[in-house]
N, C-alpha and C positions, 0 to 999 in steps of 0.2 A: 335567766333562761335563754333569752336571746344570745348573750355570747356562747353556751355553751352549745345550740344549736349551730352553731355558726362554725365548730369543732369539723373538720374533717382531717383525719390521720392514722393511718394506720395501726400506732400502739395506743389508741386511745377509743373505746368502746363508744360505737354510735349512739346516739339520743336521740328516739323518734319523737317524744312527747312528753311535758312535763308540766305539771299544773299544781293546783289544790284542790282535794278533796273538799265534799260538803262541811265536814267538821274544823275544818283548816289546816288538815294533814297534809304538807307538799308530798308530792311524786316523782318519780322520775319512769320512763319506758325506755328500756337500752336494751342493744341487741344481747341475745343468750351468746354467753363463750364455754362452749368444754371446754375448761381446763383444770387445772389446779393452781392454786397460792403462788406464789413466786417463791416463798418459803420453799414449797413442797417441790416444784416444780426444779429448782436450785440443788435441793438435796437429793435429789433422784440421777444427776448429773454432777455429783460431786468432782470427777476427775476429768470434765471436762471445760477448763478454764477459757479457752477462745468462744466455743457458744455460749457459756454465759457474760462472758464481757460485750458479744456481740447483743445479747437480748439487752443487759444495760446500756448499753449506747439507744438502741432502738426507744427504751423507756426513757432517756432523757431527752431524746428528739419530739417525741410524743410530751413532755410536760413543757420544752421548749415552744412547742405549737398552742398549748394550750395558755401560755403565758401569752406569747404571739396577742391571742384571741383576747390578753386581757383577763384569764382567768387561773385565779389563786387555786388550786386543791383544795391547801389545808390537810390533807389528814391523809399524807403519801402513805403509806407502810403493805410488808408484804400479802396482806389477808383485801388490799384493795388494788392489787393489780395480779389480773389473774394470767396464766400463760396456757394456751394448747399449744399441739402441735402439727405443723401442716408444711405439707413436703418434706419433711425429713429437718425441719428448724424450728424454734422455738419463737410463737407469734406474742408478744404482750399486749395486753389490753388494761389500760386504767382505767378505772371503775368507782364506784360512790362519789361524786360532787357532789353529795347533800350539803355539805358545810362550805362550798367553794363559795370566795367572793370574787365579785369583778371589781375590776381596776377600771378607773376612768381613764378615755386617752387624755395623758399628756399627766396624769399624776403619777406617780412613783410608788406611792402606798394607799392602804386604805385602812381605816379607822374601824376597829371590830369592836363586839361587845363582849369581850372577855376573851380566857381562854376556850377556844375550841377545839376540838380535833383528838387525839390520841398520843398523849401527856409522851408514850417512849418514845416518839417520831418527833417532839415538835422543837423547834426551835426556842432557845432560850426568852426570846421576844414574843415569840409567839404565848408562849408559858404565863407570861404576866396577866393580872386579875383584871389590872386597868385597863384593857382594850387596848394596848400600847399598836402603834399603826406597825401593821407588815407587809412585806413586798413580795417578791417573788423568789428572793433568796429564802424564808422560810421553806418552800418546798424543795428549793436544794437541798437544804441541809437533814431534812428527812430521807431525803436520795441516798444522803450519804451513810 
């Protein structure tokens, strides 16, 4: 919770508050984005290839920062980064770290407990039952 409060950037949806419930349900409080899916938002500007290579660049800056911060996603895909629009450009904002782990400084990966995340996004390692250790290239490779 700490590193992901510690997030400030632009393509990456603010985190006012995050806890547990009485029952032991974790939380999160992030700011509201109008937008649509990146899916959605993509196919709505199908003929226009430079704003959307410009919004992916923006969303790898944004997971860049959040790596930055020490923290993994886990479960990139386009139903978790959502896009409005403002000033005439397309704003991205990544969305749900319910499954995000943090990285210690100075380690390289970290040790999960199984697969998580969202089986068509995930990295081949990430996939593994045994909690096999992932780094920060698993969310590339969901990028991709």
């Amino acid at each position: 919770r700490q590193a992901l409060a510690q997030m400030s950037h632009p393509a990456i949806a603010r985190i006012f508050d995050a806890g547990a419930l009485p029952d032991g349900a974790m939380f999160f409080a992030m700011e509201y984005i109008d937008g649509r899916t990146l899916d959605a938002a993509f196919r709505a500007r199908s003929g226009e290839v430079v704003r959307v290579v410009r919004t992916l660049l923006r969303i790898c800056r944004g997971v860049q920062h959040a790596h930055q911060k020490g923290v993994i996603h886990r479960d990139l895909k386009p139903a978790n980064i959502l896009v409005a629009e403002g000033d005439g450009d397309l704003q991205p904002k990544i969305i749900d770290f319910g499954v995000a782990i943090g990285m210690a400084p100075g380690v390289s990966s970290a040790q999960t407990d199984g697969a998580i995340g969202t089986r068509a996004y995930m990295a081949p390692e990430q996939a593994q039952p045994d909690g096999s250790l992932i780094d920060a290239r698993a969310d590339v490779y969901a990028l991709g």
